[in-house]
ChimeraX commands (.cxc) that place a marker at each C-alpha (Angstrom):
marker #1 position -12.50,14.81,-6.18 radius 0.5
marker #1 position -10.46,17.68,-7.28 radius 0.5
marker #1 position -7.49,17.32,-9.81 radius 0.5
marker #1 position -4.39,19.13,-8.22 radius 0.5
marker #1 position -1.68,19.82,-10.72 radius 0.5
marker #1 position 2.00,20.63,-9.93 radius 0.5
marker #1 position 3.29,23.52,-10.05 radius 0.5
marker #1 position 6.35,25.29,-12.24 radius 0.5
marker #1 position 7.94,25.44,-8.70 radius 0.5
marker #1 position 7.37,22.38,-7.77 radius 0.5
marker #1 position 8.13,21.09,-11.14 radius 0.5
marker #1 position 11.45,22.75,-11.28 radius 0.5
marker #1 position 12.46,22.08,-7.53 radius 0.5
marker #1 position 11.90,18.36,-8.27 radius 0.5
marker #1 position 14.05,17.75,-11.26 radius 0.5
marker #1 position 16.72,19.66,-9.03 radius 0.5
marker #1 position 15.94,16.79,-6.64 radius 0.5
marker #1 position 16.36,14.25,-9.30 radius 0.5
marker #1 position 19.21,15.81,-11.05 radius 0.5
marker #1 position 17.77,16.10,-14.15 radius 0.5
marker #1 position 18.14,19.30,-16.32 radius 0.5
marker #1 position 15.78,21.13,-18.25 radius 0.5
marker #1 position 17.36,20.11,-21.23 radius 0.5
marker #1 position 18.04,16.51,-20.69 radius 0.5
marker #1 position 13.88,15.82,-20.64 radius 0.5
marker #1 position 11.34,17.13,-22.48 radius 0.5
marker #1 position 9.47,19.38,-19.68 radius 0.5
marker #1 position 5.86,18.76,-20.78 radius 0.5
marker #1 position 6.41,14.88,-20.54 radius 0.5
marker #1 position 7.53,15.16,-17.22 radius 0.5
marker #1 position 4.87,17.45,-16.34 radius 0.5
marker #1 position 2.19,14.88,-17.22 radius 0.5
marker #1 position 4.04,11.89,-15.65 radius 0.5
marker #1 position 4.56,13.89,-12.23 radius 0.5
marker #1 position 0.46,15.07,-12.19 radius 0.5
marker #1 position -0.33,10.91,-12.72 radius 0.5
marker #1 position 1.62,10.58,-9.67 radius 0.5
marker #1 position 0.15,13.28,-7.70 radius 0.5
marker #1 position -3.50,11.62,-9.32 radius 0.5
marker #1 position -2.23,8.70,-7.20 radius 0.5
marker #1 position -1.97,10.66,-3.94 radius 0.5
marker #1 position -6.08,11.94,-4.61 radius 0.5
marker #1 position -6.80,8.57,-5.24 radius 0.5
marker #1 position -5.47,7.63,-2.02 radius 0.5
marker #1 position -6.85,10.83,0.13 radius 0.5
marker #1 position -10.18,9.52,-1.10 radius 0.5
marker #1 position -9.49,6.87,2.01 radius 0.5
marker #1 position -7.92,9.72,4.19 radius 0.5
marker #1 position -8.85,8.62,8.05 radius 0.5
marker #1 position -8.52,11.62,9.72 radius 0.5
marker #1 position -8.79,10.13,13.03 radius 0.5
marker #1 position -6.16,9.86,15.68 radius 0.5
marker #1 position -3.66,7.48,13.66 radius 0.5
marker #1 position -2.26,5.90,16.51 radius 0.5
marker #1 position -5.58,4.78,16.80 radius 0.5
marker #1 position -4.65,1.83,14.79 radius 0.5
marker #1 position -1.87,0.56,17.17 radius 0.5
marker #1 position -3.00,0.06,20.57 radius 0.5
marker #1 position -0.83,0.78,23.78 radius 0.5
marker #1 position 0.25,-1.71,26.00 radius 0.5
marker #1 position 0.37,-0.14,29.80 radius 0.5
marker #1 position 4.23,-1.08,31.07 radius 0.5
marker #1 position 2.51,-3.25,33.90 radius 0.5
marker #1 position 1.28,-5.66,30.97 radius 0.5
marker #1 position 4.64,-5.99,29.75 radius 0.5
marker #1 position 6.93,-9.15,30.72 radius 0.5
marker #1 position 9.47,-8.73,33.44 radius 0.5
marker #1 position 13.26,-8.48,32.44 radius 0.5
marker #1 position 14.99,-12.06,33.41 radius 0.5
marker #1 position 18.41,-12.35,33.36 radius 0.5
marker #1 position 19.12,-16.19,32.57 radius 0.5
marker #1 position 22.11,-17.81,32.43 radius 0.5
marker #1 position 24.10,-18.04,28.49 radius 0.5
marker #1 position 26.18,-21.26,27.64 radius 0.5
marker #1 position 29.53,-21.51,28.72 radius 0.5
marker #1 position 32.30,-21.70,26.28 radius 0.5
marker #1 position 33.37,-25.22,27.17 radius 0.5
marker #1 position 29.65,-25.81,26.08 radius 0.5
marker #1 position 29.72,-24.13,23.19 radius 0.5
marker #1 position 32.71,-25.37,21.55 radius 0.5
marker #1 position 31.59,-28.99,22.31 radius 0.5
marker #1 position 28.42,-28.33,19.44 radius 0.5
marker #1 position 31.14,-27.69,16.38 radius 0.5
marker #1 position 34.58,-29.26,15.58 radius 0.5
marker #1 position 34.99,-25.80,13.75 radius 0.5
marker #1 position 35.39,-23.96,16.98 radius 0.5
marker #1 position 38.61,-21.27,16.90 radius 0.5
marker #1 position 39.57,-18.40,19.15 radius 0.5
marker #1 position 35.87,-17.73,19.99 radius 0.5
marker #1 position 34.17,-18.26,16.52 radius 0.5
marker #1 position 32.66,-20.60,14.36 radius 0.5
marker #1 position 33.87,-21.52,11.14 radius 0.5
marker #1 position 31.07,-21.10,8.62 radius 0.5
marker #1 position 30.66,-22.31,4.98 radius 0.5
marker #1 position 31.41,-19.48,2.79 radius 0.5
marker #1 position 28.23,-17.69,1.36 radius 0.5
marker #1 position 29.68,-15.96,-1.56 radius 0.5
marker #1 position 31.65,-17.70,-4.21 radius 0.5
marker #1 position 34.26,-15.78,-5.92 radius 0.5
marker #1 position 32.79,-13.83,-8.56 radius 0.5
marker #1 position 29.62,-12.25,-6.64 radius 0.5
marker link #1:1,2 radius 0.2
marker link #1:2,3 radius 0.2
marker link #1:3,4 radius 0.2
marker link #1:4,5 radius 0.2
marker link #1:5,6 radius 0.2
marker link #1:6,7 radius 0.2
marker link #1:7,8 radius 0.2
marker link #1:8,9 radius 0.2
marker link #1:9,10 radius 0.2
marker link #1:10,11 radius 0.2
marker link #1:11,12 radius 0.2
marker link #1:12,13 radius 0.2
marker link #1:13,14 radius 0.2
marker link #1:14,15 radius 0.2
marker link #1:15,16 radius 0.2
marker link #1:16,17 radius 0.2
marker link #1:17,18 radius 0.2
marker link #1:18,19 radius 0.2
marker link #1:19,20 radius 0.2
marker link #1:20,21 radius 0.2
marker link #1:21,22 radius 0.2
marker link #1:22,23 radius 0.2
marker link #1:23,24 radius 0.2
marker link #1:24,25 radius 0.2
marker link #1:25,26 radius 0.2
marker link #1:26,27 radius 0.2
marker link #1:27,28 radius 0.2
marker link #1:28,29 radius 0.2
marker link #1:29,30 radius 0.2
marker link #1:30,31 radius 0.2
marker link #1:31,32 radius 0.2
marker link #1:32,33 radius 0.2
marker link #1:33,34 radius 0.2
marker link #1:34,35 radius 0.2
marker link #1:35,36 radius 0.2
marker link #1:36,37 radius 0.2
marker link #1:37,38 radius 0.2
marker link #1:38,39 radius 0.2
marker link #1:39,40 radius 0.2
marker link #1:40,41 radius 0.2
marker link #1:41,42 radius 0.2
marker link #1:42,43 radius 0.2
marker link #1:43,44 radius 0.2
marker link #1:44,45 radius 0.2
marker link #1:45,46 radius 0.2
marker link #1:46,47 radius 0.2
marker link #1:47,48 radius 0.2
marker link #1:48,49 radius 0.2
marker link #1:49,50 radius 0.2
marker link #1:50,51 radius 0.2
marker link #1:51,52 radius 0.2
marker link #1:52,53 radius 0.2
marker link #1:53,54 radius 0.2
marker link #1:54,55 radius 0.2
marker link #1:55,56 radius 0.2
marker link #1:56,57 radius 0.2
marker link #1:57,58 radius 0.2
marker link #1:58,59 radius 0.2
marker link #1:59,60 radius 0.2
marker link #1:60,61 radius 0.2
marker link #1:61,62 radius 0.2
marker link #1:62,63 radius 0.2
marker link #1:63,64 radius 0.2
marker link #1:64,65 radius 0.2
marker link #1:65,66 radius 0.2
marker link #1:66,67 radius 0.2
marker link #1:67,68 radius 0.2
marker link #1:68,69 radius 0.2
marker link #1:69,70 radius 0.2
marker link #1:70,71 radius 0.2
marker link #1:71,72 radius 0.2
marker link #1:72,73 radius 0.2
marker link #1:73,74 radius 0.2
marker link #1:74,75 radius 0.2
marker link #1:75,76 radius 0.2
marker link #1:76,77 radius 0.2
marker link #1:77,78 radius 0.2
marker link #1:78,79 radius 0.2
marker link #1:79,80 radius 0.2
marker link #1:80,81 radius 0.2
marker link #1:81,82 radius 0.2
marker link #1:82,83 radius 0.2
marker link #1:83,84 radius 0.2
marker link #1:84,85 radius 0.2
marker link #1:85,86 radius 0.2
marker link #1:86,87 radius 0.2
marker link #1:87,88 radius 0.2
marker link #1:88,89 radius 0.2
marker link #1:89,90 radius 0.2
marker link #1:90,91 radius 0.2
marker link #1:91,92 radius 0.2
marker link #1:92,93 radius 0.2
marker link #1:93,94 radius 0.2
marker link #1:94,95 radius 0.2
marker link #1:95,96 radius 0.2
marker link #1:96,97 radius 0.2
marker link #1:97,98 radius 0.2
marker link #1:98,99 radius 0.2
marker link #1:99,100 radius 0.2
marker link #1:100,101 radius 0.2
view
């Protein structure tokens, strides 16, 4: 398995990505923790299916698929007859969040 190692450009074009300035990190440590990451990504490619990927999630023809039925919802009489805390077309719910959160 070959080692890749990153770049300068790379290098550089990433710490613009993660806003961090030459001089705010030291450059080599960087350097070493970004190649461990791209090690990673090697490790992984060592598994690299190069088949069709959609291989892995079969199709389903439309015919297969279950029809669209309309069915009939509750009626609001109906509704508010399941909750005493039933007002101007909502529920009244405990509160989730305490004060403070």
């Amino acid at each position: 398995m070959e080692k890749r190692a990153i770049d300068e450009n790379t290098l550089e074009a990433l710490l613009y990505l993660s806003r961090l300035s030459p001089e705010s990190a030291d450059i080599a440590v960087l350097k070493n923790q970004v190649d461990q990451v791209a090690s990673y990504f090697n490790l992984l490619s060592v598994y690299d299916d190069s088949e069709n990927p959609y291989d892995a999630y079969p199709s389903t023809a439309a015919e297969q698929l279950r029809g669209d039925e309309i069915v009939r919802g509750l009626d609001i009489p109906d509704v508010k007859k399941m909750s005493d805390e039933f007002l101007d077309g909502y529920f009244r719910v405990p509160k989730v969040l305490g004060e403070g959160a």
